[in-house]
N, C-alpha and C positions, 0 to 999 in steps of 0.2 A: 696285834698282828693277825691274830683268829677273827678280828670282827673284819680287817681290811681285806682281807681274805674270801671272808665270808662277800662281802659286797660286789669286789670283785667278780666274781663268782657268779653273781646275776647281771650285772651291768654288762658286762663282756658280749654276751649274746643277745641284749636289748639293742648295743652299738651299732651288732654288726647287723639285726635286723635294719634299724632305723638308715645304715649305708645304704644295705640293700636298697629299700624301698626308695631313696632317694636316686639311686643309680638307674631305676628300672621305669621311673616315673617322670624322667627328665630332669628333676628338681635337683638343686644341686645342693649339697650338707651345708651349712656354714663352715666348718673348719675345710672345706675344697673351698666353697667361693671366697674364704677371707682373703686367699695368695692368688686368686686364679688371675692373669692375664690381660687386661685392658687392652692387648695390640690390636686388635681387630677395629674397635669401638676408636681410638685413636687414629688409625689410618681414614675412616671413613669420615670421621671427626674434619681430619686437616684435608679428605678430597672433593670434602663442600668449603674449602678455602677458610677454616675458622683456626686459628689457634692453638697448638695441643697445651700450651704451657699451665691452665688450670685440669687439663684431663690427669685423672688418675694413670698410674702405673697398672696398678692392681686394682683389684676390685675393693671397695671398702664399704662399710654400712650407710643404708640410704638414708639413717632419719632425719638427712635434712631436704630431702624431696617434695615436692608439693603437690605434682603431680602425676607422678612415675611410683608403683607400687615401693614403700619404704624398704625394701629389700637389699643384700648388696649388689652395688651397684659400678658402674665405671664412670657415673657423671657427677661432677662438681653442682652445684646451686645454679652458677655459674652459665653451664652447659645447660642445663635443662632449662633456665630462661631462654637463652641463645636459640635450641631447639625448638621452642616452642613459638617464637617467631618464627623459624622456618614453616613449622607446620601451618601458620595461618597464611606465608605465604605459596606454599603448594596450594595451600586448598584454594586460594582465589585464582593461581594460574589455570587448576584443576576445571574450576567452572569459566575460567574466559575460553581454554585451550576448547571446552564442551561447547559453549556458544557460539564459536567462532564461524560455522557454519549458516547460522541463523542472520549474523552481523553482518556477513560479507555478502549474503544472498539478500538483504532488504537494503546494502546498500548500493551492490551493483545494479539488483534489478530498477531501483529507483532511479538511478541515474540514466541507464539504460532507454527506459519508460520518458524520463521529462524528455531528453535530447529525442528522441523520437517523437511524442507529441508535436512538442516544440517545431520540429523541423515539420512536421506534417501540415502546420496553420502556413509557415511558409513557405513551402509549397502551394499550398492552394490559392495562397494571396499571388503566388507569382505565375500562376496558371490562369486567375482570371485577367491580369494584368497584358497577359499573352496575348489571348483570346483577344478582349475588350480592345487592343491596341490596336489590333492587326482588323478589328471589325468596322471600326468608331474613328479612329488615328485620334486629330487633336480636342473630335467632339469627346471623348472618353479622358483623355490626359488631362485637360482644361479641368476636369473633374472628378478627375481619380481619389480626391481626398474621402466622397462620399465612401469609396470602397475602402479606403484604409483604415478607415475610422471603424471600421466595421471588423476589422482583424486585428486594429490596435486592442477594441474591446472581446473579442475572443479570448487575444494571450491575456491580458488582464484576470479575465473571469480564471482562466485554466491556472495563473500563477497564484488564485486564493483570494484576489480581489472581490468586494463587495462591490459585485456584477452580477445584474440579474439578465439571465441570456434570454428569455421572453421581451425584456426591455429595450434590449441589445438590438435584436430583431425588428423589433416594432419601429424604434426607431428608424432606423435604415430604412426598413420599407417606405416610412413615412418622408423619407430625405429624397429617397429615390421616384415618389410619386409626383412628390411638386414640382423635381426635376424635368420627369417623363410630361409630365400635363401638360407644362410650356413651350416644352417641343412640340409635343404634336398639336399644339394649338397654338404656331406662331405668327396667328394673325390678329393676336389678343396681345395686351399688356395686363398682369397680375402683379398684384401690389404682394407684401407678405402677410398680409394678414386674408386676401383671398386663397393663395397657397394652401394658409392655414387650416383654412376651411378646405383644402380638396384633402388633405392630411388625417384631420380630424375625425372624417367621414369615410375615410378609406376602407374600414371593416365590414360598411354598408354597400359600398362600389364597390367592393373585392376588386378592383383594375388589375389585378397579375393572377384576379382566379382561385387556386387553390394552390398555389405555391409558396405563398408566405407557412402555410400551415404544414404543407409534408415539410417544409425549409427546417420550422421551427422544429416538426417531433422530430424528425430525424438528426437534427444538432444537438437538441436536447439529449436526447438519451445517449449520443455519443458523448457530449464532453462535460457531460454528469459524470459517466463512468468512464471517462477516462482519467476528469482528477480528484475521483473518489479514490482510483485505483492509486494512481500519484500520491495522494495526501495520505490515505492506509500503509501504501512502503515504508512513507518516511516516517508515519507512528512506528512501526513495528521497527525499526531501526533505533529511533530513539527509545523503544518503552526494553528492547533489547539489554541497551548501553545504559540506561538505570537500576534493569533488574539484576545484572550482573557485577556492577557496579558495589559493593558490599565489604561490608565490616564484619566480620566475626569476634561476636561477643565474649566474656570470659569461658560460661561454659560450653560453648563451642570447641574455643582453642583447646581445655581442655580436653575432650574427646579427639579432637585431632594428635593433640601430642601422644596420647595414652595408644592410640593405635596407631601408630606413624615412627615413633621415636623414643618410644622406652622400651623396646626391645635392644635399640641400639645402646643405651644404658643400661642394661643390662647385660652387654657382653651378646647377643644373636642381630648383629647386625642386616643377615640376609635372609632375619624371619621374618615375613607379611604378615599383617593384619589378617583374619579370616575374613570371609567373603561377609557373613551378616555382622560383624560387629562395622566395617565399614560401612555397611548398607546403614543401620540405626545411628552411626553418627554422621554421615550425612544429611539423613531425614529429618535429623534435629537440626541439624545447622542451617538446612533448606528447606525449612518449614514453611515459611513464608512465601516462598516462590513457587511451593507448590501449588498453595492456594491460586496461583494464576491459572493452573491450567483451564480450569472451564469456561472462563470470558478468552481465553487465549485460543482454545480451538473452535468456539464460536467464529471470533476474528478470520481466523485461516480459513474457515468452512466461505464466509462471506467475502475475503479478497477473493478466494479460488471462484466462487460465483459470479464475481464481475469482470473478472478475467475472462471466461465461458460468455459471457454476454459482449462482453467487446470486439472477441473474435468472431462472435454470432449477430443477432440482430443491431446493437449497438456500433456496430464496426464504423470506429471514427478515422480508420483508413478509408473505405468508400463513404463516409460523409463531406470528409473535409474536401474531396476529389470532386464531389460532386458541389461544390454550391456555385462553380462559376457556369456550370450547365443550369442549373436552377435557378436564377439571375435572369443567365441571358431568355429561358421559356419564359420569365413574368414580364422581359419588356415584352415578346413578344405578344403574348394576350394581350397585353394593354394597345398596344400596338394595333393590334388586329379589332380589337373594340371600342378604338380610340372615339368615334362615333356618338354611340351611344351613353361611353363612361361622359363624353364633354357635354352632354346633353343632362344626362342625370343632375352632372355638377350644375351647370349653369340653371337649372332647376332647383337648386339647391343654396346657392352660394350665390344665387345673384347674376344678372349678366356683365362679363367683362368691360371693360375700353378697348377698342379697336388700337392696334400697332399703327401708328403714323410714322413715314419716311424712312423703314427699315429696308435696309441694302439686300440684293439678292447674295447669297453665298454660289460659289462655282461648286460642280458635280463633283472636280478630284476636292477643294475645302472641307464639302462635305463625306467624303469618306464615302464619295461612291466606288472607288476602285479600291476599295478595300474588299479582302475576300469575308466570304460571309463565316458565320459561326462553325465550328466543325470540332469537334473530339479528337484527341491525340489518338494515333494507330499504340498500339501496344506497345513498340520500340520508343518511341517519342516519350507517351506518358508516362509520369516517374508514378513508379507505384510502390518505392521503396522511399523508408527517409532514416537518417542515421547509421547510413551502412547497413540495414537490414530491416526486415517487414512485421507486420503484426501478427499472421499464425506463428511464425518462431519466436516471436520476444514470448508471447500467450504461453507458447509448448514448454518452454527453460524454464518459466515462472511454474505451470502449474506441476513441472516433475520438481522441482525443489519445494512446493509447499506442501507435498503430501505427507513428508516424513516429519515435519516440523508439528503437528498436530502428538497432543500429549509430552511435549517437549520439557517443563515443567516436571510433573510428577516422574517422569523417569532420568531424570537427571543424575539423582543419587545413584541410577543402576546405572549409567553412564559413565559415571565417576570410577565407581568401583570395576566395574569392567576393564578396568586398563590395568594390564600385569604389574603396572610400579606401584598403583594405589594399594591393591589387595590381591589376595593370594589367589589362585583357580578353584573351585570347587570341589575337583578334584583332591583338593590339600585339605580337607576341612578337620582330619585330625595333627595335622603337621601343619600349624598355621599360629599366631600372636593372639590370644584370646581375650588377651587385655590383660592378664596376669602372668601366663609361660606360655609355654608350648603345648598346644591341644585343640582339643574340638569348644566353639564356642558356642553355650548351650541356651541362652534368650532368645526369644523371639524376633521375630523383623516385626516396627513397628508397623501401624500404616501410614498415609500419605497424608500432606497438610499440618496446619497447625495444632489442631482438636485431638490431632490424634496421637500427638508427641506425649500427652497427658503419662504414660509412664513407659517412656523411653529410656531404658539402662544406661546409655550413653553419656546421656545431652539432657539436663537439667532444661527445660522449655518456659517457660512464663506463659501459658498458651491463653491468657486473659487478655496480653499485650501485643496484639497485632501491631507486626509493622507498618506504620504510617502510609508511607512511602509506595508498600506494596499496595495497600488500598487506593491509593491514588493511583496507578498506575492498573488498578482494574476498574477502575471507573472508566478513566482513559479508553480504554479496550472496548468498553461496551459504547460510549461514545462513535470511538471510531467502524465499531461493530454494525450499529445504527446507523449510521449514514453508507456503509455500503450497503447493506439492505434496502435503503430507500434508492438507492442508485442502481437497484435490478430491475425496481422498476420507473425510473428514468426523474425521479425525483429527488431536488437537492434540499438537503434539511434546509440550508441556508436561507433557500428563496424560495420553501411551500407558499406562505401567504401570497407573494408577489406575483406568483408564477401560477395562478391558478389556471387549469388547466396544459399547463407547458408540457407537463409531462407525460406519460401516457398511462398515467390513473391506475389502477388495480393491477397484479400479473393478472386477473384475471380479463382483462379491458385491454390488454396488449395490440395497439393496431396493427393488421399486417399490409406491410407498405411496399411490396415488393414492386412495386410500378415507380418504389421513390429513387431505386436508384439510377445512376446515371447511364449502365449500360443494360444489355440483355444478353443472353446465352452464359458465355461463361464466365461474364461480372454476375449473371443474378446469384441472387444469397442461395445455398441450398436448401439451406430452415425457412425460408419465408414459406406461409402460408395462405391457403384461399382468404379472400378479404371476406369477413363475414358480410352479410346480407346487411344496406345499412340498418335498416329495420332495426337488427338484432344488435347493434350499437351504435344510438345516434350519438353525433357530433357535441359537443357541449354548446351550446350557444355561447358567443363572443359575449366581452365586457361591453355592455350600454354606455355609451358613449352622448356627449350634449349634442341636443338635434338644434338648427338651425331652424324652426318653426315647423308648423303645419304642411309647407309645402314641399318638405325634404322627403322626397320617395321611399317610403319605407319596405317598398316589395321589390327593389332592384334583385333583376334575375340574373343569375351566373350563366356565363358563355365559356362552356366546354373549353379548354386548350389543344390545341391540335399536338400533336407528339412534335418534339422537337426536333429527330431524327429526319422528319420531313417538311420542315419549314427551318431550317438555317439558312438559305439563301433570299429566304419571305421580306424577313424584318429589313435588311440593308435597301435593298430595293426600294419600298413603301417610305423609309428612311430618308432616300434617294428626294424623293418626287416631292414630300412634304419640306425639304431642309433648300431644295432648289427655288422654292415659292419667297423663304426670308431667313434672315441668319437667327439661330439660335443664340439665347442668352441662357445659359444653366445656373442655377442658382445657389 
């Protein structure tokens, strides 16, 4: 009785220390937590809709936990697997609900972008169609296919087709020369292989001038970057819906459950996570997507650049507006130097056969009461396509790509940032530390995979890049590279083919401000003085097979008059030469 006594005696006041300090530390004794309470942990249990019938009553010992500190506890085996599925599916709604900004903005603005291109080639196709009808009547409709063909291979090239738009061009011009040459010389018969020969030789006759050439840079570098820009949305949409796209691994989910859901097993249902134990098991979990961010804000630096160049010198709204004006200026040079161009040819190519018993055509046949060429007044010309125009679709696009740069590496602080993930900062002694309640005292790690190397959280493998993600930054610098080569008006696609198409170096930039179709308040306000040509000559044309010694090799170019002042020129001269014999277009 004296030794029981004696014991007594000191145990008594170790007790009530070890209460104390259990009461004052938050921590709760075993003999409180053996009985304490599960109704909290139960209620929030069955109002994420699961079961309570394995949840405990009370609390009881956790060693059979896997996850959840072995302490007592209020969850079954049971529950804490159940739990820990939930946790992995928070954490992926976590980062869709984060991304969703990103997804909607590369899929709207793509859609946006194509229906607007798109409708811009049609338009243009149905402006020269206007024009050309009201100039020409059935001498243009008899032969409208030359122009459709020519906007069939546009949309082609812009839907990703293996279309070279220097080829594209060339073509055309060369459909539309052999065309023009038998008109104005219908008092000749041409077989097609004499055609051929006015065709083949066209880069030496220049017959439309220099229009083929402002034709081409100025289309080039519009619808380069128009479906660099196109083809870039729909990467960033897709590389989007991949990266986000994600499994979490075992030691992920772990980290998730431990700061998510074993407070709730524990009995503190409405304690959060502290703010850096969130932060570190995120950046474990999104280790790999952080690694995107430096080809990812590459990316967004180079759409946002070709955005800025579409609205500016590239502007494939005043290109596409303008090629039925740039058409109708090269018949008329050819037109106006029909002369001499038929004189070079037939110096070249041989002299014709004479036309025998060809019928006169009449002045209304020929499209002489047709009015002459002339430009839509402002009201008429459609200058919008898709319900709206290119500085606004440009303005939407470049205010939603500025925030999206570093999107990746702060993602984890994105996550955590939402009051359900993790606690305020202000809470950071009153918050789930991964153990009870208190301040959680590790470090944040840093960003990327390398750097997870000794993250408290989130076990890492940082030897084992995901696949996936590497492929998906390759991607990025892919699509990265071709908007860069599309600032300055060249398509990876078709470098070798397209040699000279584009306009060479930024620092080779021609300034073409004479290329567009109006003046005053159409001209661009970036355009600048043309340098001296001196100070950037022209590339000389591809060498083409000469038809012998006797094919002129110094044919001189004849200035084109502006258009502005000879739209009524061509119909006329049209008039007097289609009154003499009927045309045959070919």
């Amino acid at each position: 009785m004296k030794m029981d006594a004696h014991l007594s005696f000191y145990w008594k006041p170790l007790l009530v220390f070890l209460l104390t300090v259990f009461a004052l530390s938050g921590l709760r004794s075993p003999l409180a937590a053996a009985g304490r309470s599960c109704a909290d942990t139960r209620q929030v249990y069955a109002e994420m809709g699961y079961s309570t019938g394995t949840a405990p009553q009370t609390q009881i010992s956790g060693e059979h936990l896997r996850l959840c500190p072995q302490d007592y506890t209020c969850c079954s085996s049971q529950m804490e697997e159940t739990l820990s599925l939930q946790s992995e599916r928070d954490f992926l709604k976590a980062v869709e609900d984060s991304s969703q900004f990103l997804l909607t903005t590369f899929t709207q603005r793509h859609r946006r972008f194509d229906e607007f291109f798109r409708e811009l080639i049609d338009l243009s196709e149905k402006s020269m169609n206007q024009m050309f009808t009201k100039t020409y009547g059935r001498l243009f409709t008899q032969n409208s296919h030359v122009f459709q063909e020519l906007f069939v291979e546009l949309r082609r090239y812009y839907s990703g087709g293996s279309v070279s738009l220097s080829e594209v061009l060339s073509d055309f011009w060369s459909r539309l020369v052999e065309r023009l040459f038998s008109l104005v010389n219908p008092q000749y018969q041409f077989s097609d292989d004499y055609l051929e020969c006015v065709s083949k030789h066209a880069e030496q006759l220049q017959p439309f001038g220099d229009v083929p050439r402002k034709l081409r840079v100025q289309m080039s570098r519009a619808f380069v970057a128009a479906r660099a820009l196109s083809q870039a949305l729909s990467t960033g949409r897709d590389i989007v819906n991949k990266a986000t796209k994600l499994t979490a691994d075992s030691q992920c989910v772990r980290g998730l459950m431990r700061q998510w859901y074993c407070p709730l097993c524990r009995g503190l249902p409405s304690l959060q996570p502290c703010h850096s134990l969130c932060l570190n098991v995120m950046k474990g979990c999104l280790a790999n997507q952080a690694d995107l961010d430096t080809e990812w804000n590459n990316f967004i630096d180079a759409l946002y650049q070709v955005s800025e160049k579409l609205e500016g010198p590239f502007n494939i709204e005043l290109a596409a507006d303008s090629v039925s004006v740039k058409v109708s200026e090269a018949i008329m040079h050819m037109q106006e130097n029909s002369v001499s161009i038929s004189t070079k040819v037939f110096q070249g190519c041989g002299n014709p056969r004479p036309t025998q018993g060809r019928s006169r055509r009449s002045p209304k046949e020929a499209g002489g009461n047709k009015r002459p060429f002339r430009t839509y007044s402002p009201e008429e010309k459609p200058t919008t396509a898709a319900g709206t125009n290119l500085d606004r679709l440009v303005t939407e696009l470049k205010e939603r790509l500025r925030p999206m740069r570093g999107f990746w590496v702060s993602l984890p602080q994105t996550i955590c940032n939402d009051e359900k993930a993790a606690a305020d900062l202000v809470n950071e002694d009153r918050c789930w530390n991964g153990q009870t309640r208190g301040r959680y005292l590790p470090d944040v790690t840093g960003d990327g995979l390398v750097s997870q190397i000794n993250n408290p959280e989130v076990e890492v493998d940082i030897a084992r890049p995901d696949v996936r993600i590497r492929q998906l930054i390759m991607e990025l610098r892919v699509a990265t590279n071709k908007l860069r080569h599309a600032q300055i008006g060249q398509d990876m696609d078709f470098m070798d083919s397209e040699e000279g198409s584009g306009s060479g170096g930024g620092d080779h930039i021609e300034s073409y401000n004479d290329d567009w179709p109006g003046h005053g308040s159409h001209s661009p306000p970036y355009s600048k003085p043309a340098r001296h040509p001196a100070a950037s000559p022209a590339k000389p044309p591809r060498v083409k097979e000469r038809n012998g010694p006797k094919w002129n090799r110094n044919n001189g170019r004849v200035k084109s008059a502006s258009i502005q002042h000879n739209f009524s020129l061509f119909p006329l001269l049209f008039l007097t030469i289609m009154a003499t014999a009927s045309p045959i277009w070919r």
